[in-house]
VOGU-3710 file (C-alpha; in Angstrom, 3 decimals, decimal comma):
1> xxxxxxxxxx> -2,987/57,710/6,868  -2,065/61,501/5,893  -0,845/63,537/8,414  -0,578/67,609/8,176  1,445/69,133/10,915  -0,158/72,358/12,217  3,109/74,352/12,638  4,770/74,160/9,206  2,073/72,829/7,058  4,033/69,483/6,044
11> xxxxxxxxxx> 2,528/66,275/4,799  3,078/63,065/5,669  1,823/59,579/5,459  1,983/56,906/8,050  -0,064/54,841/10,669  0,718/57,260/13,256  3,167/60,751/14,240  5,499/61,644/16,943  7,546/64,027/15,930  7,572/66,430/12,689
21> xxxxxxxxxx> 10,587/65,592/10,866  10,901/68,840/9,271  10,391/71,151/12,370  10,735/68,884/14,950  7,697/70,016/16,598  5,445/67,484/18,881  2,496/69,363/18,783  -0,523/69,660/16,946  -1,744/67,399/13,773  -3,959/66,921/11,432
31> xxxxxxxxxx> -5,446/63,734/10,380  -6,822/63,010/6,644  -9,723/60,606/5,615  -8,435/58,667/3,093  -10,707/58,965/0,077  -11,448/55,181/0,081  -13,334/56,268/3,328  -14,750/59,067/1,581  -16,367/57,206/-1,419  -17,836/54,846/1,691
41> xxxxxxxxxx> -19,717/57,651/3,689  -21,034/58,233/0,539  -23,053/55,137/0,554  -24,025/54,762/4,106  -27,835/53,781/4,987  -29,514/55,387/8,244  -28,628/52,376/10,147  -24,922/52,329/9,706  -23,046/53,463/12,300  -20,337/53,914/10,532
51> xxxxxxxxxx> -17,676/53,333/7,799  -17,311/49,776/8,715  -20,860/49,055/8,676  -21,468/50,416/5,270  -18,298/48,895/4,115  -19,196/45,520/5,879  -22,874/45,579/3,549  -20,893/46,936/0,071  -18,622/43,302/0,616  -21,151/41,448/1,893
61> xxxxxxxxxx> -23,400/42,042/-1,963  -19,875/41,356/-3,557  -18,979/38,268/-2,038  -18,342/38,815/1,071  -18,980/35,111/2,174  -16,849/33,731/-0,779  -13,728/35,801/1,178  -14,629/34,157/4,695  -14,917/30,620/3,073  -11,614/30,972/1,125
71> xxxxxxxxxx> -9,499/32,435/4,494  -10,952/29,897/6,415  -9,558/27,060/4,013  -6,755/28,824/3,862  -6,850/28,483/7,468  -6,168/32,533/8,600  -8,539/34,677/10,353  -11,112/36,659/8,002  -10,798/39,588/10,985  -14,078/41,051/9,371
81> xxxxxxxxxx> -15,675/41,763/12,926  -12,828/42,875/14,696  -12,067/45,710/11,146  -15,819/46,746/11,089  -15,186/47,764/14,241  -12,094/49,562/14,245  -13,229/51,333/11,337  -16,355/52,517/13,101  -14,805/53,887/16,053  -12,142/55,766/13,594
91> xxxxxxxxxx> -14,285/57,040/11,345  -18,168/56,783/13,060  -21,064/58,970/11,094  -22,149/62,084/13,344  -25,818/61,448/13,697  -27,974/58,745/12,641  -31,520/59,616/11,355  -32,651/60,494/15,664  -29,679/63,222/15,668  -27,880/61,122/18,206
101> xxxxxxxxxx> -24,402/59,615/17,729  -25,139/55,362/17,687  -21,718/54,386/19,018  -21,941/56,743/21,152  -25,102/55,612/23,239  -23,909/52,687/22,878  -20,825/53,408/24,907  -23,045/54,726/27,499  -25,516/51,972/27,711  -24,944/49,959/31,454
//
């Protein structure tokens, strides 16, 4: 993930940021979509909640079973579910075609 720290402007790339290595400052950052989850959005449907939706129906027309089967005799986890949604929590779409945010009344559903 690229970082951009809010205080000196620098640039960095990793999973997450504590401290800016250049000014040492805690504060403030910036977080960048990578562009793999820009060419994504680009594709969503109305009923995708999110990246990992959309990205879960691109795989699933390229072969998206063919990956499970081969994990599975190669006896690891496909962790499909468990990345579609992670992805759709970190990157969710704003509004779906009612205006309202679908994870989000989701969330709020008892």
């Amino acid at each position: 993930m690229k970082f951009t720290c809010d205080k000196c402007g620098w640039e960095l790339f990793a999973e997450s940021v504590m401290m800016c290595p250049r000014c040492k400052d805690t504060g403030e950052w910036t977080r960048h979509k990578p562009e793999w989850v820009k060419w994504v959005e680009k594709r969503r449907n109305e009923t995708d909640r999110g990246v990992g939706d959309t990205a879960q129906r691109i795989f699933a027309k390229l072969g998206g079973e063919l990956f499970k089967k081969l994990a599975a005799f190669l006896g690891m986890p496909c962790g499909c579910n468990d990345r579609q949604d992670e992805w759709n929590a970190l990157w969710p779409y704003p509004c779906s075609i009612t205006g309202l945010n679908p994870i989000a009344i989701e969330q709020n559903r008892p």
